[in-house]
C-alpha positions in Angstrom: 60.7 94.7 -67.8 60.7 92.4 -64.5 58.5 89.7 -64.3 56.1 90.1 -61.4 57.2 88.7 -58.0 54.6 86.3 -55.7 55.3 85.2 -52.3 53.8 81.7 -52.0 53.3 80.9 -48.5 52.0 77.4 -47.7 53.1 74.1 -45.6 51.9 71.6 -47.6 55.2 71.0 -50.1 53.4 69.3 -53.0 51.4 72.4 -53.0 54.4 74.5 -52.8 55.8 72.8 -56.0 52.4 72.7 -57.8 51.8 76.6 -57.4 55.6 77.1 -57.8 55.5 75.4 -61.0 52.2 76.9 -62.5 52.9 80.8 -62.1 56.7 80.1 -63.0 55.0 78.9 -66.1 53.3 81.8 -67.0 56.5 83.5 -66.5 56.1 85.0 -62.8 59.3 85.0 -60.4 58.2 82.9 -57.3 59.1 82.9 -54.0 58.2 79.6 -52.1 58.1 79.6 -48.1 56.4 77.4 -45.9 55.3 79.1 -42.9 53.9 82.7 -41.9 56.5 83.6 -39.7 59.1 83.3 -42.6 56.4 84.9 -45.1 56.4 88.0 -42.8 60.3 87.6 -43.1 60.5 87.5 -46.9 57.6 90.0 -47.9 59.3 92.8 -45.8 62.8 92.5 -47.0 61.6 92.3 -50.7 57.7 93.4 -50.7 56.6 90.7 -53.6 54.1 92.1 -56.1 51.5 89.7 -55.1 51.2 87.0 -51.8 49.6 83.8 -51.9 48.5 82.5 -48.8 47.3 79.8 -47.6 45.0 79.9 -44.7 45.3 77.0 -42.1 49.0 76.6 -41.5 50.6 75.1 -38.1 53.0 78.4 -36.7 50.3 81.0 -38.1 47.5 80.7 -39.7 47.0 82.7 -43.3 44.1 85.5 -41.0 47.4 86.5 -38.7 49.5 86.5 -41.3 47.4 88.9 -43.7 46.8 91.1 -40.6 50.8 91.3 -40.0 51.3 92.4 -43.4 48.7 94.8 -43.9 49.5 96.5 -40.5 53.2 97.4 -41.9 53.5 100.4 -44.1 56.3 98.2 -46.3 53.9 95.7 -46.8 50.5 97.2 -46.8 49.5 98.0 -50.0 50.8 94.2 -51.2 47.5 92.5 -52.5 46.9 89.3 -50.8 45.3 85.8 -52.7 44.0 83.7 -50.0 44.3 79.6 -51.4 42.3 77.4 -48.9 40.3 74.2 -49.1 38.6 76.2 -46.5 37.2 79.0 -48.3 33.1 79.1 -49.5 31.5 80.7 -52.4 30.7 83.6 -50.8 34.1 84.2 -49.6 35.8 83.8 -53.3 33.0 86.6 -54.3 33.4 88.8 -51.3 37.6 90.1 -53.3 37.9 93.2 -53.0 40.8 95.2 -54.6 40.3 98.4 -52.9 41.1 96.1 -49.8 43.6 93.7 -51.6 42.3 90.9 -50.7 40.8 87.9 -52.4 39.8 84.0 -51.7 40.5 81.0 -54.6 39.6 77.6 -53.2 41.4 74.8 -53.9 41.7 72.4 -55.7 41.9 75.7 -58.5 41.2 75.8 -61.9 44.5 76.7 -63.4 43.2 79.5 -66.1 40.9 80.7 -63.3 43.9 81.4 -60.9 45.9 83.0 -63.4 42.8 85.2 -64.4 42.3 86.2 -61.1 46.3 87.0 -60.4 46.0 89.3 -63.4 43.1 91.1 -62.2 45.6 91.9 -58.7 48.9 92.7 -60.2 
């Protein structure tokens, strides 16, 4: 069996590493980028099993983005993990999977995020 693939999208590169680090330890095949445009690149030649996005980027913010992926029938159906500094309480209980879309703040609990990846993929 494959492990399960997750974009990573997010410009801060101690982030990048952090996240990078944390889900290749739980045994999940990552696949860093830094920016949305080349997130859009990487999820629609090889549609991950999960993206993590962060939301306030420089080229495009996380909200375009999501809205890209979700609007292309190779990538539509690809649950998206929103990872922000940015997001409240009532966002991170507003996840939906019918929609594929959830909100983790950071700083994130390790365990949390890994519980909450599960619940997706």
């Amino acid at each position: 069996m494959r492990s399960k693939e997750i974009l990573v999208v997010d410009d801060d590169v101690v982030a990048l590493k952090i996240l990078e680090s944390v889900l290749n330890g739980a045994g999940y095949s990552v696949v860093p980028v830094a920016n949305g445009r080349r997130a859009i690149e990487a999820a629609k030649e090889r549609p991950p099993d999960l993206v993590i996005l962060d939301i306030m980027m420089p080229d495009m913010d996380g909200g375009d983005v999501a809205h890209v992926l979700k609007n292309e029938p190779k990538t539509k159906d690809i649950p998206i993990m929103f990872l922000s500094s940015l997001v409240t309480d009532r966002e991170e209980q507003s996840c939906s999977k019918k929609h594929g879309i959830c909100f983790v703040s950071k700083p994130f609990n390790r365990d949390d995020l890994l519980n909450k990846i599960k619940e997706y993929i």
